[in-house]
C-alpha positions in Angstrom: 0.0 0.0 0.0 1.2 3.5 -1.0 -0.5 5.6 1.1 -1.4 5.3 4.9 -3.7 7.3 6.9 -3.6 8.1 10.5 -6.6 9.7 12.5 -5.7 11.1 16.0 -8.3 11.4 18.4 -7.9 13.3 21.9 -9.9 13.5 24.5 -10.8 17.5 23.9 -10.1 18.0 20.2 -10.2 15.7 17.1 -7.1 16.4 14.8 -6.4 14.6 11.4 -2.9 14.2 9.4 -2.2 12.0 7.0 1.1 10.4 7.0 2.2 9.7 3.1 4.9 6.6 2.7 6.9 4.7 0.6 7.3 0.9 0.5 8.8 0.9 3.6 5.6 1.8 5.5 4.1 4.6 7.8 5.7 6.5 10.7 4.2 8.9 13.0 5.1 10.2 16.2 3.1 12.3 18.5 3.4 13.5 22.1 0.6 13.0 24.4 -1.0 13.5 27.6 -4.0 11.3 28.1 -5.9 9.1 26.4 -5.7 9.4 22.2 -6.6 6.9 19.5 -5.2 6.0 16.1 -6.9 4.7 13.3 -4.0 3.1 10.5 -4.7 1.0 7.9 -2.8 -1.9 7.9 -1.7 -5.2 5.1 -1.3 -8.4 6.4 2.0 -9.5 7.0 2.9 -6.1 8.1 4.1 -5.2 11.7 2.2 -2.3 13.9 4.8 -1.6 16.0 4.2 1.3 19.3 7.1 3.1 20.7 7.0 5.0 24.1 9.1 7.1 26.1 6.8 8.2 29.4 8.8 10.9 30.5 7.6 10.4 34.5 8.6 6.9 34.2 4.8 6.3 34.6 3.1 3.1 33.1 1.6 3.4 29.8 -1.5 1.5 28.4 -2.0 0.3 24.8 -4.3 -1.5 23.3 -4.0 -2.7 19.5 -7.7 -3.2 17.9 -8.4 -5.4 14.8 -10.9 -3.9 12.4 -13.8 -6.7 13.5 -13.1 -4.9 17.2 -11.4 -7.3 18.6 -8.8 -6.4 20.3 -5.7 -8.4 19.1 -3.3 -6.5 22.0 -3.9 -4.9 25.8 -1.1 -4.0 27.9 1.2 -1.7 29.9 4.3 -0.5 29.2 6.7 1.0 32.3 8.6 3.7 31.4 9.9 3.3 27.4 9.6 0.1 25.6 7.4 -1.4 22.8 4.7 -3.2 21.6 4.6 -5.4 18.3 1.4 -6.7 16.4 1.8 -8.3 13.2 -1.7 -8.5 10.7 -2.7 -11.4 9.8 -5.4 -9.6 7.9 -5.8 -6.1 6.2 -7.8 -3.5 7.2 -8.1 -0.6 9.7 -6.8 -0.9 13.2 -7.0 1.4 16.0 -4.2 1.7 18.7 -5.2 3.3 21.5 -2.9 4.7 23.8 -4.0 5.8 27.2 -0.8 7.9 28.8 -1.0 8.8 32.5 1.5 11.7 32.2 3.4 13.5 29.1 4.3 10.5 26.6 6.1 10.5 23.5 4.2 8.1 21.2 6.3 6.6 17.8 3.7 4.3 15.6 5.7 2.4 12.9 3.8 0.0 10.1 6.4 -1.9 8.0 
């Protein structure tokens, strides 16, 4: 796919961008403060992967959404670290990330 598009929604404001890529995949990075969503769509065989860097140290939730609804990930991550998903299917996925204090957020599809 040649084209990705990302959809980020806050809890106060609702802002779009779209992220144009190459082969290679998508890559967006964000900072946030509470809870914000993602909408990306995704081929299969590619890998959502989520960056991030809370900047308290604070734990992190994420939660990785397959288009049905299902949700395919749910977790914490303390401090930095990551969370993979690869799609077995294509479609739109949402990753949600609910951030406790000022996180930077790094969403990479390849």
């Amino acid at each position: 796919m040649d084209r990705r598009t990302f959809l980020r929604v806050g809890t106060v404001t609702v802002a779009a961008a779209l992220a144009g890529c190459s082969g290679n995949g998508a890559d967006v990075s964000d900072i946030v403060t509470g809870p914000t969503e993602y909408d990306l769509t995704v081929d299969a065989g590619e890998t959502i992967t989520v960056e991030l860097s809370n900047q308290n140290g604070d734990a992190t939730g994420v939660t990785i959404t397959w288009p049905s609804g299902s949700v395919v990930h749910s977790g914490e991550v303390d401090g930095d670290g990551e969370v993979a998903h690869e799609a077995s299917g294509s479609g739109a996925f949402t990753v949600a990330v609910e951030a406790a204090s000022r996180t930077a957020v790094r969403i990479v599809v390849a």
